[in-house]
C-alpha positions in Angstrom: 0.0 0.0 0.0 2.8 2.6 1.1 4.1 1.7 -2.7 1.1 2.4 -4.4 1.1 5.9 -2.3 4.5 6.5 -3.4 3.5 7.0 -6.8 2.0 9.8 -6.4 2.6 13.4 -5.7 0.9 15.3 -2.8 -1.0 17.2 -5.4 -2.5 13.9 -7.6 -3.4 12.7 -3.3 -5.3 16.1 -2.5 -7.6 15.5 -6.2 -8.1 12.0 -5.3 -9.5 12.9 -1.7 -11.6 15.6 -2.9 -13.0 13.5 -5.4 -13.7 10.7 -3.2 -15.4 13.3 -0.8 -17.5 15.5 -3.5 -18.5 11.5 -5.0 -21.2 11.3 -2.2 -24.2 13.0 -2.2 -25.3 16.0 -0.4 -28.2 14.1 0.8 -26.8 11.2 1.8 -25.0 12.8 4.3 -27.9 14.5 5.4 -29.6 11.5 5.7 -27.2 9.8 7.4 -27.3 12.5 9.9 -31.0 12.8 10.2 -30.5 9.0 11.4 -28.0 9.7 13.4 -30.3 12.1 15.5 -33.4 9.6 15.8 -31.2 7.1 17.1 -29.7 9.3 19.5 -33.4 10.9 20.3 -34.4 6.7 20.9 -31.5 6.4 23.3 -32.2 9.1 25.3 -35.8 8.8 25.3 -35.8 5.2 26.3 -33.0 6.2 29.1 -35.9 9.0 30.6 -38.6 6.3 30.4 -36.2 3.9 32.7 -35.6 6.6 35.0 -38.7 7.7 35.7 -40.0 4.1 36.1 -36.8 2.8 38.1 -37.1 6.1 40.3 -41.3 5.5 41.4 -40.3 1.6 41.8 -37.5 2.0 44.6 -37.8 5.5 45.6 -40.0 4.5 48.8 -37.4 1.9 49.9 -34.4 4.0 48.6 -34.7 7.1 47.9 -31.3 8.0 47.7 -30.5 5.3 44.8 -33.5 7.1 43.0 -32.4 10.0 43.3 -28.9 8.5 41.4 -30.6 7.3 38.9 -32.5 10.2 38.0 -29.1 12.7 38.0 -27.6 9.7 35.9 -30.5 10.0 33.1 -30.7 14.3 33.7 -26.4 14.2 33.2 -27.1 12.1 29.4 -29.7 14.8 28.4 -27.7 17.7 29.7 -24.8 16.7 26.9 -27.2 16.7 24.2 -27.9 19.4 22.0 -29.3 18.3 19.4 -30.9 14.4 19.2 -34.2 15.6 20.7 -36.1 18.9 20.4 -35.7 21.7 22.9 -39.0 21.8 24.1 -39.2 18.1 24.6 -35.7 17.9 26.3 -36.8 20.9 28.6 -40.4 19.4 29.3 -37.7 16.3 30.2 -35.9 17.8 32.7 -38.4 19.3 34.4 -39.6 16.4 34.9 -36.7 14.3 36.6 -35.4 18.1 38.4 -39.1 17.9 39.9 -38.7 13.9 40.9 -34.7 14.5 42.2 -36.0 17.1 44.7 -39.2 15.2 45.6 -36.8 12.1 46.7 -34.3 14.3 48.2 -36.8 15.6 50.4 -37.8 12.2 51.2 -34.5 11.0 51.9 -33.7 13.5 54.3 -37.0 13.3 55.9 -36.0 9.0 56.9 -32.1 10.4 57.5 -33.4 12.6 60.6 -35.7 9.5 61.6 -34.0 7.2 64.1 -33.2 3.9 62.9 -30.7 1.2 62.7 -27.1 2.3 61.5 -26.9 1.7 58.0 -22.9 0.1 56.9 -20.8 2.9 54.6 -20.0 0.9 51.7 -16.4 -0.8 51.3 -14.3 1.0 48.8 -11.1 0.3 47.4 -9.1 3.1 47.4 -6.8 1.5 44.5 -7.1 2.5 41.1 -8.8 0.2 38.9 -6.6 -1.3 36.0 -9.3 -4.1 35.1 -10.7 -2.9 31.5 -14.1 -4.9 32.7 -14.7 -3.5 36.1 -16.4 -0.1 34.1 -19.2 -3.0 32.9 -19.0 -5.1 36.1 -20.0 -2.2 37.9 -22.6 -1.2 35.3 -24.2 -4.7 35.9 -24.1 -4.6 39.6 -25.9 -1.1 39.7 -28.8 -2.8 37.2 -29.0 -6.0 38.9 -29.4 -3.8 42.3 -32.1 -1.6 40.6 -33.4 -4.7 39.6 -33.8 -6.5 43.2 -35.1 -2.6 44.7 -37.7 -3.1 42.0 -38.7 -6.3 42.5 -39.1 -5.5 46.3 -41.0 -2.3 45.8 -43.6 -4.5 43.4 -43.7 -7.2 46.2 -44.8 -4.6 48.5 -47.3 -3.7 46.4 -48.6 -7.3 45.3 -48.6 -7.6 49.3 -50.9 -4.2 50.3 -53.3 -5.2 47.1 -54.0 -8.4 48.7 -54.2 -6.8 52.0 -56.6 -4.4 50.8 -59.0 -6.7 49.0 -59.1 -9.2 52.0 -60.3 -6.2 54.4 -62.9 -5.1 52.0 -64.1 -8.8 51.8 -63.7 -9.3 55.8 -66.2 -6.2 55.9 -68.9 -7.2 53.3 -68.5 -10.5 55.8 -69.1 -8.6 58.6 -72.2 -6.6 56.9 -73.9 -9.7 56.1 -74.0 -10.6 60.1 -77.0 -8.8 62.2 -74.9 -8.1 65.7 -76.5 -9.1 68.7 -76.2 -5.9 70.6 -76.3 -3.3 68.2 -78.2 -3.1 64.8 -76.3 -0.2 62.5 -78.5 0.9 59.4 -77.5 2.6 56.2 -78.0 6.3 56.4 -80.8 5.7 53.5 -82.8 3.4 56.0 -85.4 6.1 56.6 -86.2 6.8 52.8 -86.4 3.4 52.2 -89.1 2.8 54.6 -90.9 5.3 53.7 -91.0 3.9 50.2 -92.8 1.0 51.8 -95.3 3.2 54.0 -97.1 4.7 50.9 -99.8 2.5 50.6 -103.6 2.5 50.6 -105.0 4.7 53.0 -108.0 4.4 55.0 -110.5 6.0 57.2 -111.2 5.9 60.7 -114.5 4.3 60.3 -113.2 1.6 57.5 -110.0 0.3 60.2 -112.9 0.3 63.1 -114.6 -2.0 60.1 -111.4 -4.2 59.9 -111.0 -4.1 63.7 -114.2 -5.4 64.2 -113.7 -8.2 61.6 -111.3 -9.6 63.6 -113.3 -10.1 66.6 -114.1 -14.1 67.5 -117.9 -14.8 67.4 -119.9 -17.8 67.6 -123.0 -18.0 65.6 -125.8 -20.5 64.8 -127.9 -20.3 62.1 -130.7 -23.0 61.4 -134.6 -23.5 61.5 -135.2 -21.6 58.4 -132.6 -18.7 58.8 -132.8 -16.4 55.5 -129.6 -14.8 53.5 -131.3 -11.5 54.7 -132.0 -12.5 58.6 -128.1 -13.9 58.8 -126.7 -10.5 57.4 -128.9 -8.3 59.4 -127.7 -10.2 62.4 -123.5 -9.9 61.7 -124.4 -6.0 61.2 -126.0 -5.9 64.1 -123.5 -7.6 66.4 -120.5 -5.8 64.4 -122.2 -2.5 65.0 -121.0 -1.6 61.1 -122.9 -1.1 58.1 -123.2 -3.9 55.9 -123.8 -2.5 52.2 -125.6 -5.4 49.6 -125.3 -5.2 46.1 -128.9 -5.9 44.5 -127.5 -6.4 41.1 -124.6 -8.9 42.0 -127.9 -10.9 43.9 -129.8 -10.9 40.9 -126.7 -11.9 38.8 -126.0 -15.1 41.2 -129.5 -15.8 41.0 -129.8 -15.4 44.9 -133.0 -14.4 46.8 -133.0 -12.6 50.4 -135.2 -15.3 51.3 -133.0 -18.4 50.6 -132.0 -20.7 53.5 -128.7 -20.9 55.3 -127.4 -23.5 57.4 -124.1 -22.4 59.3 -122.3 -23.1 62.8 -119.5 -21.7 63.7 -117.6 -21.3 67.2 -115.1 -18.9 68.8 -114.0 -17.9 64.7 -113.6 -14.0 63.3 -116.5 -12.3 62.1 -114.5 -12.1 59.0 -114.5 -16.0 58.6 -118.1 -16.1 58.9 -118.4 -13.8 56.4 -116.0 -15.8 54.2 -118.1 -19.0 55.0 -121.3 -17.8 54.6 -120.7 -15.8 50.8 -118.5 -18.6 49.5 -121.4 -20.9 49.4 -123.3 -18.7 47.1 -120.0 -17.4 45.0 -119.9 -14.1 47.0 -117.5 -11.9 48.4 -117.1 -8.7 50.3 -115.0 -5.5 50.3 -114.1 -2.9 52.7 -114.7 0.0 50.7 -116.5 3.5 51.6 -116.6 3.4 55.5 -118.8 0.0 55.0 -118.8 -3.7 54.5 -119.9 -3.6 50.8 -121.1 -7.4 49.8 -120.8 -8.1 46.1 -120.2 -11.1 43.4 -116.7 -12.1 42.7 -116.2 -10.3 39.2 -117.7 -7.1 40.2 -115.0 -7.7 43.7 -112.1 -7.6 41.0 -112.8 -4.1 39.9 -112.4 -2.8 43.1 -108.8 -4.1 43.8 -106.2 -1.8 43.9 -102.7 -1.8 42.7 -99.7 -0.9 44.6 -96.0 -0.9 44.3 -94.3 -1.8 47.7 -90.4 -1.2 47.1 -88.4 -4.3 48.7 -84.9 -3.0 48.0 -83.6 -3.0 51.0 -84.7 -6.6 52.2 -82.0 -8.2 49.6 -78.8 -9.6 50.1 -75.9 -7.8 50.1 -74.2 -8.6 47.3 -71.3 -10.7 48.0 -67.8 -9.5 46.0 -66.3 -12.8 46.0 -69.2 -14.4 43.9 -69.4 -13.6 40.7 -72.1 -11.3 39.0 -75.2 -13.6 38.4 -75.0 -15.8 41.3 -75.7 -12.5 43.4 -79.1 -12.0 41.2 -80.2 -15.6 41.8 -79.7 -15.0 45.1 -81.7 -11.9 44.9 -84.3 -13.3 43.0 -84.9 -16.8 45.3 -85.1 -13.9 48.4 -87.8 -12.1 47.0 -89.1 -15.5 45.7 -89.5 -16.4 49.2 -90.7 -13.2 50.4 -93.8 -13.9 47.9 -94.3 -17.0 49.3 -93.8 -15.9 52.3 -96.8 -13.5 51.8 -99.2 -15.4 49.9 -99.6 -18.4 52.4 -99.7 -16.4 56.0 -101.6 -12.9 54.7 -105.3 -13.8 54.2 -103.8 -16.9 52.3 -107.9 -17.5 50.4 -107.7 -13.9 48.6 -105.0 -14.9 46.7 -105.1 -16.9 43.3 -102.2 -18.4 43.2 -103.7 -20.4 46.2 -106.1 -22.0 44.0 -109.2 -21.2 46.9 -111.0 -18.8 44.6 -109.3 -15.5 45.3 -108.7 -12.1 43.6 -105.1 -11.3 44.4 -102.5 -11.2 42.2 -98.2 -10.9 43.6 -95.8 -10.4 41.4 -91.7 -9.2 41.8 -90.0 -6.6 39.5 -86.3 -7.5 39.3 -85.8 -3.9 38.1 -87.1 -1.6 40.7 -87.0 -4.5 43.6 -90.2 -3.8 43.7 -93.6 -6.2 44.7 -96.6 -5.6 42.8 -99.3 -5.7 44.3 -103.1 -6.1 43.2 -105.7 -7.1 46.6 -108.4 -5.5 48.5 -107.6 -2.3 50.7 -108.4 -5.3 53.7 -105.2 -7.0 52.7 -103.2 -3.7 51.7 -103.7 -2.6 55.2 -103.5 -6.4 56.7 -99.9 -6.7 55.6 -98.9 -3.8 57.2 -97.6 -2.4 54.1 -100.2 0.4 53.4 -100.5 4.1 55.8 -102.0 3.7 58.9 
């Protein structure tokens, strides 16, 4: 090679350089320097994103090795110039000058706490003539960021699960009733008052109801009429018993036809049951009187009501998932109706098969029950204003 140089002058060496220079493009070079820049702009980028992360991970256990790694990545973007673009780098910096001081303040905040005495590192006061120890030491520092990390996320594996078995230990303990003291939700009141909305009724029409629930003993025989055994319960009820003529005619029943009943130490209401059954009759508390009347013309003078139940279903339990809490929902209410239907007046209603008017159903919407019956059985479930 040093012959081939030999050859030729300094002159014919200066062309051939110039040549070789002026052979590449002006925007390859530009390209290659555009390059150049992104990559650089990737490095330091991706160094900034480790910082930041590596910083929040062990900064509560160290904050003084944060606080290092965070003046390492703000020293790399301090010696740039012109990778990434001013307002970036400076939005940057902010950024880790705002998180060095943050940790500073920390660290000297568990400095003036009292504590064990922490060991000054060993150091070697030798100079180094290993070419490796540069990347040995590099390694160390990342594979102690690395363990600080891994401890900070244990930590925080370790309070999640705390956290989520004290929320389950208190929906537990909500589920419970306390034998000493009952605690309700602050919206107890409104909810009850939801429920205390109901059919409302007179003075004179609960006197009625009152009275119907009296015991009595009565025996009618030797030729007793329809019209001689009502006269008789409104006498000894001292409440006016109201007939409908038209629902007579419509049954085909006569004031004069015979009845035959006994009955001892039973409700007034029973009797009345008992008596009006045989001839496919019912009555009604309705207008500050007993109103007797045929079954169909009874219907029209249901009401309907929606009694809100919200507050009498499960809490829901977190640890199951989403529609085992509505079945369990649903069954409650379920047996509420039940519940209901076979202990309130359990002949008025028709899903009893016994001939009566009242119909119970459950909205899974509103957790609500609604409700079609007589004002007797609003008011005899307790649901309705007194």
């Amino acid at each position: 090679m040093y012959d081939v140089i030999r050859r030729f002058s300094l002159p014919a060496l200066l062309l051939l350089l110039i040549g070789t220079v002026a052979a590449q493009q002006p925007g390859d070079l530009l390209k290659q320097a555009e390059e150049k820049k992104r990559i650089e702009a990737q490095r330091l980028e991706r160094i900034y994103a480790d910082a930041i992360r590596n910083g929040d991970l062990i900064g509560k256990t160290n904050p003084q090795r944060a606080v290092q790694v965070l003046r390492e990545a703000l020293a790399e973007l301090n010696q740039d110039t012109e990778a990434l673009k001013a307002e970036r780098r400076a939005e940057m910096v902010r950024k880790l000058t705002k998180d060095i001081e943050s940790w500073n303040q920390l660290s000297d905040v568990k400095r003036t706490t009292p504590g064990p005495a922490t060991p000054l590192p060993r150091t070697d006061p030798r100079p180094s003539t290993d070419p490796n120890k540069g990347a040995f030491d590099a390694a160390k520092d990342r594979f102690a960021r690395d363990k600080d990390a891994k401890v900070e996320r244990d930590r925080i594996k370790d309070d999640r699960e705390k956290g989520s078995l004290a929320v389950q230990r208190d929906i537990l303990a909500s589920t419970i009733p306390s034998p000493d003291v009952v605690a309700y939700p602050r919206d107890w009141p409104d909810k009850i008052r939801k429920r205390t909305t109901g059919v409302t009724m007179t003075a004179q029409e609960k006197a009625i109801l009152k009275v119907l629930g009296s015991p009595i003993t009565v025996d009618y025989k030797d030729g007793m009429t329809f019209k001689d055994v009502i006269e008789d319960l409104q006498k000894r009820a001292g409440q006016n018993f109201v007939v409908d003529q038209r629902a007579l005619e419509e049954a085909n029943i006569k004031y004069d036809t015979p009845v035959n009943l006994s009955l001892k130490g039973v409700t007034v209401r029973t009797v009345l049951k008992r008596l009006l059954a045989d001839f496919n009759m019912t009555y009604v508390v309705k207008d500050q009187a007993v109103q007797i009347t045929s079954i169909p013309r009874a219907k029209d003078m249901l009401s309907v009501r929606a009694y809100y139940v919200g507050d009498l279903v499960p809490v829901v339990d977190m640890r199951l998932p989403a529609f085992l809490n509505q079945a369990q929902a649903y069954q409650t209410m379920q047996m509420l109706v039940v519940t209901i239907t076979q202990t309130v007046e359990p002949e008025s209603w028709e899903v009893n098969g016994k001939g009566g008017m009242g119909t119970i159903a459950f909205d899974p919407v509103r957790f609500q029950l609604i409700i079609k019956q007589t004002a007797e059985v609003h008011y005899l479930m307790g649901l309705s204003g007194r």
